[in-house]
N, CA, C and O of each residue as an XYZ file, in Angstrom:
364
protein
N       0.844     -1.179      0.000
C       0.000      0.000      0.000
C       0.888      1.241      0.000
O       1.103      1.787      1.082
N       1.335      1.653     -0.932
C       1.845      2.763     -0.622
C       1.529      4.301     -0.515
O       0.597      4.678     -1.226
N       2.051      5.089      0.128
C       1.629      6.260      0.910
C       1.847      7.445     -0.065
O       2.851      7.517     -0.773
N       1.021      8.219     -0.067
C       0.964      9.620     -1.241
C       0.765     10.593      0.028
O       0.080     10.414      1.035
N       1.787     11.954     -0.434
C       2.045     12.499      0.764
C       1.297     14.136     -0.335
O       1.773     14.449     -1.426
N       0.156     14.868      0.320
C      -0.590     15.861      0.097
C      -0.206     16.905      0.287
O      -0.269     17.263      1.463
N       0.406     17.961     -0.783
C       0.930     19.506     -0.332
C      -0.005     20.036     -1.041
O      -0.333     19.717     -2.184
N      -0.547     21.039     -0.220
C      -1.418     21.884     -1.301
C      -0.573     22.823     -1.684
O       0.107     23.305     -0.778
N      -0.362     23.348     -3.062
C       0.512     24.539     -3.649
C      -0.791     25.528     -3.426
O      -1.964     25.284     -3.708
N      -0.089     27.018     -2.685
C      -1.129     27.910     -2.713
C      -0.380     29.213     -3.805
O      -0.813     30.355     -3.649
N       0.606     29.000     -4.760
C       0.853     29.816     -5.432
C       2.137     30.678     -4.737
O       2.551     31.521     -5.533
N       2.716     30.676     -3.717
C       3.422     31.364     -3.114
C       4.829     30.781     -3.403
O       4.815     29.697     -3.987
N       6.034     31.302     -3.102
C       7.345     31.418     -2.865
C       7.655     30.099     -1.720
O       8.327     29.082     -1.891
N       7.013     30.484     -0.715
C       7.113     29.485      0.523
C       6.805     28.397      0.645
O       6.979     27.676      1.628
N       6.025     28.009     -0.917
C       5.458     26.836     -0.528
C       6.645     25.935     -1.012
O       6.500     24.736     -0.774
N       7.743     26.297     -1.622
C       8.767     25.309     -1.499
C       9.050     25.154     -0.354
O       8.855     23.958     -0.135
N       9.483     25.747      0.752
C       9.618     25.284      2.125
C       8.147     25.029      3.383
O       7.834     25.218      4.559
N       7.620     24.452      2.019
C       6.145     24.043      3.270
C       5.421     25.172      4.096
O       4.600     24.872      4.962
N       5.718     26.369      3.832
C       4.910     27.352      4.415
C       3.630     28.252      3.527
O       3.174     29.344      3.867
N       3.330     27.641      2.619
C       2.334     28.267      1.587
C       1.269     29.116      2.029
O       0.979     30.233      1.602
N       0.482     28.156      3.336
C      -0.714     28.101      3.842
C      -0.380     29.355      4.764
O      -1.202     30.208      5.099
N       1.519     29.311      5.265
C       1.253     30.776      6.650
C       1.182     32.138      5.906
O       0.602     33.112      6.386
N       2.023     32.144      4.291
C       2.066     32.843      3.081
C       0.495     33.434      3.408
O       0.356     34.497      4.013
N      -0.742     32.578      2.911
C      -1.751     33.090      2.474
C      -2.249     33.591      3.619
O      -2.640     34.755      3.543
N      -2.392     32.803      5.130
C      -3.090     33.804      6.056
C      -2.534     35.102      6.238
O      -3.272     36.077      6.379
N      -1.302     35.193      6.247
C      -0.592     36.556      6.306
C      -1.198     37.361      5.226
O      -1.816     38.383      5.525
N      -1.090     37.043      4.176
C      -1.345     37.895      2.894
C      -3.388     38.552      3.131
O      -3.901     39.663      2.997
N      -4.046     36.975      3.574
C      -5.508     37.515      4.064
C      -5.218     38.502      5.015
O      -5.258     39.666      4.618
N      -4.854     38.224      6.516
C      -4.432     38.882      7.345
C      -4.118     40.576      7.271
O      -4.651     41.361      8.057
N      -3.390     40.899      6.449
C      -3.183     42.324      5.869
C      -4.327     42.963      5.719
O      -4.560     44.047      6.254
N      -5.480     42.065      4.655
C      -6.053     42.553      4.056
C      -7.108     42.895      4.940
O      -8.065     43.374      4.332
N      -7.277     42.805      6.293
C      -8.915     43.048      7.093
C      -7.989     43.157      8.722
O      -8.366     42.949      9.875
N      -6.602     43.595      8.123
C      -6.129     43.721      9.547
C      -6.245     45.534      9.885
O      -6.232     46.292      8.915
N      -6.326     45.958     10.939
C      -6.607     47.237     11.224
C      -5.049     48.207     11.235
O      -4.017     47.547     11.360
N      -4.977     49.105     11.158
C      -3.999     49.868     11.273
C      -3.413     49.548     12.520
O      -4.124     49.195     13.460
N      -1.719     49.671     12.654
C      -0.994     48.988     13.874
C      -1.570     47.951     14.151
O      -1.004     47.575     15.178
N      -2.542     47.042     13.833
C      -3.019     45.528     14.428
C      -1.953     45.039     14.695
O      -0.850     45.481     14.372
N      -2.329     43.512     15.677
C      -1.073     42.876     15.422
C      -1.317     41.579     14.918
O      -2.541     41.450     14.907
N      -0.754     40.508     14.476
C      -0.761     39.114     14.330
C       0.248     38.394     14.740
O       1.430     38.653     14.512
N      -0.325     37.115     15.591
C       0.408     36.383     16.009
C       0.701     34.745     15.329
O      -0.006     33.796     14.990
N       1.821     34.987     15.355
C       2.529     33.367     15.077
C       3.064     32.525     15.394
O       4.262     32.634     15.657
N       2.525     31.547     15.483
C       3.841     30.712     16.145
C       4.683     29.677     15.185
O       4.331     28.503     15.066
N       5.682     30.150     14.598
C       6.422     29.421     13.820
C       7.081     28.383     14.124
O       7.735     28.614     15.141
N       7.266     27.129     13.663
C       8.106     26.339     14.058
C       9.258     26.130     13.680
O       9.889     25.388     14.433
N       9.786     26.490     12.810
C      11.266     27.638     12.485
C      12.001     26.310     11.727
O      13.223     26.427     11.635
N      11.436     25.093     11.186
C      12.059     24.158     10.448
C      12.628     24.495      9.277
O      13.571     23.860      8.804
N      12.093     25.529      8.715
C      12.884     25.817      7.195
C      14.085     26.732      7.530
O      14.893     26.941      6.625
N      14.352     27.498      9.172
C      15.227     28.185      9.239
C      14.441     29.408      9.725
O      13.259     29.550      9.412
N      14.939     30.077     10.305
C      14.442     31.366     10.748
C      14.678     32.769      9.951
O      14.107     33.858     10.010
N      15.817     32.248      9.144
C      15.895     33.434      8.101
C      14.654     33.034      7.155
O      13.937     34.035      7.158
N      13.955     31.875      6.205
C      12.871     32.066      5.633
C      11.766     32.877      6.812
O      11.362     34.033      6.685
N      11.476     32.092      7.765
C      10.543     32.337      8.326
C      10.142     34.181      8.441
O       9.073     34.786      8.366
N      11.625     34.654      8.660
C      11.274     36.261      9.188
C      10.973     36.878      7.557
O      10.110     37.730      7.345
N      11.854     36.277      6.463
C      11.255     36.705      5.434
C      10.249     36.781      4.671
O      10.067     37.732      3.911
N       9.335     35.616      4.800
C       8.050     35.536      4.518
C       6.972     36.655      5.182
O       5.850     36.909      4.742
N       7.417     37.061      5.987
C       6.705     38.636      6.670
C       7.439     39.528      6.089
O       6.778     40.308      5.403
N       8.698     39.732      6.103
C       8.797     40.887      5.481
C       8.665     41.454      4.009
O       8.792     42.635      3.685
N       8.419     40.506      3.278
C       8.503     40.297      1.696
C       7.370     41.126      1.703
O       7.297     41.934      0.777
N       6.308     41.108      2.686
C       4.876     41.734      2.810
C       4.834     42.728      3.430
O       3.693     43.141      3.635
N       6.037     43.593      4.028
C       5.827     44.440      4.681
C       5.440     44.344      6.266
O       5.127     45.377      6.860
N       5.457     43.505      6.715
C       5.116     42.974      8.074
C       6.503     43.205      8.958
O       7.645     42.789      8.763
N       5.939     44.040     10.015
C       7.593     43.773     11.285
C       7.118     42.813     11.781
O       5.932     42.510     11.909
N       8.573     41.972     12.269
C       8.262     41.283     12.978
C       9.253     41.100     14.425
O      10.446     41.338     14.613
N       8.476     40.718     15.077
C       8.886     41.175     16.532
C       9.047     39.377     17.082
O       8.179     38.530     17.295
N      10.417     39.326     17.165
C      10.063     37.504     18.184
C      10.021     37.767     19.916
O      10.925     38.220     20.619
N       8.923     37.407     20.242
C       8.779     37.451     21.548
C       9.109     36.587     22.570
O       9.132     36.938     23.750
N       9.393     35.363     22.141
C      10.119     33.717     22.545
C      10.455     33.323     21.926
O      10.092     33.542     20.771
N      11.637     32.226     22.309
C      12.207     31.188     21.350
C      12.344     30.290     22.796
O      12.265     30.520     24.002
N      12.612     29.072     21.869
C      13.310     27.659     23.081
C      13.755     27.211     21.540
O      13.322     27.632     20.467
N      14.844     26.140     21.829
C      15.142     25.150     20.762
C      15.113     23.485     21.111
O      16.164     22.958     21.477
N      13.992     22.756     20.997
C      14.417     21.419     21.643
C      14.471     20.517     20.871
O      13.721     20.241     19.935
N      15.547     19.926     21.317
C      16.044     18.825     20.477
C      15.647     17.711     20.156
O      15.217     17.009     21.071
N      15.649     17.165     18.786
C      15.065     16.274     18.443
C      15.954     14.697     18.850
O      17.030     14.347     18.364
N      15.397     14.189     19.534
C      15.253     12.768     19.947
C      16.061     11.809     18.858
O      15.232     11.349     18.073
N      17.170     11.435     18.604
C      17.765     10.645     17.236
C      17.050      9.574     16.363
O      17.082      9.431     15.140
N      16.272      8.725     17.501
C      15.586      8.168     16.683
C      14.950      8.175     15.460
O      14.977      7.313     14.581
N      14.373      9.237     15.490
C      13.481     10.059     14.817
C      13.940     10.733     13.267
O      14.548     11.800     13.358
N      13.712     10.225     11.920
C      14.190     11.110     11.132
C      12.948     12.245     10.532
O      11.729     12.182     10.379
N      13.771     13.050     10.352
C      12.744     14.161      9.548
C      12.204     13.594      8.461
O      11.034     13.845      8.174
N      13.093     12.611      7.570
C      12.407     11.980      6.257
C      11.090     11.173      6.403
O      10.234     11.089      5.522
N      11.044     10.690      7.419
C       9.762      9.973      7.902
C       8.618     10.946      7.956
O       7.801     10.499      7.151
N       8.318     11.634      8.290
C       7.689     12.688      8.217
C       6.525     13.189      7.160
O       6.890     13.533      6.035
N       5.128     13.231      7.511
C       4.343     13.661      6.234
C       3.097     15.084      6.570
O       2.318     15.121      7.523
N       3.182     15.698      5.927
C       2.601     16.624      5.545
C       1.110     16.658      5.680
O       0.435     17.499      6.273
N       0.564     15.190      4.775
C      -0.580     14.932      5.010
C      -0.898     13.434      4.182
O      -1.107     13.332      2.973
N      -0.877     12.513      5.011
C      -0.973     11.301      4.469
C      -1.972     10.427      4.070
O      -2.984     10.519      4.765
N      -2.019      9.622      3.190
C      -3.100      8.354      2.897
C      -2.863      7.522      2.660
O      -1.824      7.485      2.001
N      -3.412      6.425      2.890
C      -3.376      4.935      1.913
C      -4.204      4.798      1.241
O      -5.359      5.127      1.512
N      -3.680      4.057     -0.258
C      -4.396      3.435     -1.313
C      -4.651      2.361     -1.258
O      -3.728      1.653     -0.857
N      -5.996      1.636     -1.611
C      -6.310      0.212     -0.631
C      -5.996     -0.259     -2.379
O      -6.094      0.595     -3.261
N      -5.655     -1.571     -2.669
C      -5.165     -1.949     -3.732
C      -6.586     -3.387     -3.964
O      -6.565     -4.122     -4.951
């Protein structure tokens, strides 16, 4: 049975690094956000924190980090294992 792994492309830059979907709320976000509003994120900073801060600023967005922690991933564990959004095909 093998596994088909689901990215939705939303047209953005980011969606090569799996962030398409934070691309578009940001981009909605702008659009019905109030003057000085703020928006909050919580990134999980896997593509790097330099994409991450750039995907706001490409839009004009400051961004302000208010926390960080970094915890470490467990060895067992590979990132390649990992899916996005998974299924099985019953054969």
């Amino acid at each position: 049975m093998p596994d088909e792994i689901c990215i939705h492309i939303q047209g953005f830059v980011e969606d090569q690094f799996g962030l398409g979907l934070i691309a578009r709320a940001v981009e909605e976000g702008i659009s019905v956000i109030k003057p000085a509003g703020i928006m909050i994120f919580n990134m999980g900073g896997r593509p790097g924190q330099g994409v991450c801060r750039r995907l706001f600023e490409r839009r004009g967005v400051r961004v302000t980090q208010m926390w960080q922690t970094k915890i470490l991933q467990v060895r067992i564990f590979s990132l390649k294992s990992e899916r996005l959004c998974s299924s099985t095909m019953a054969t």
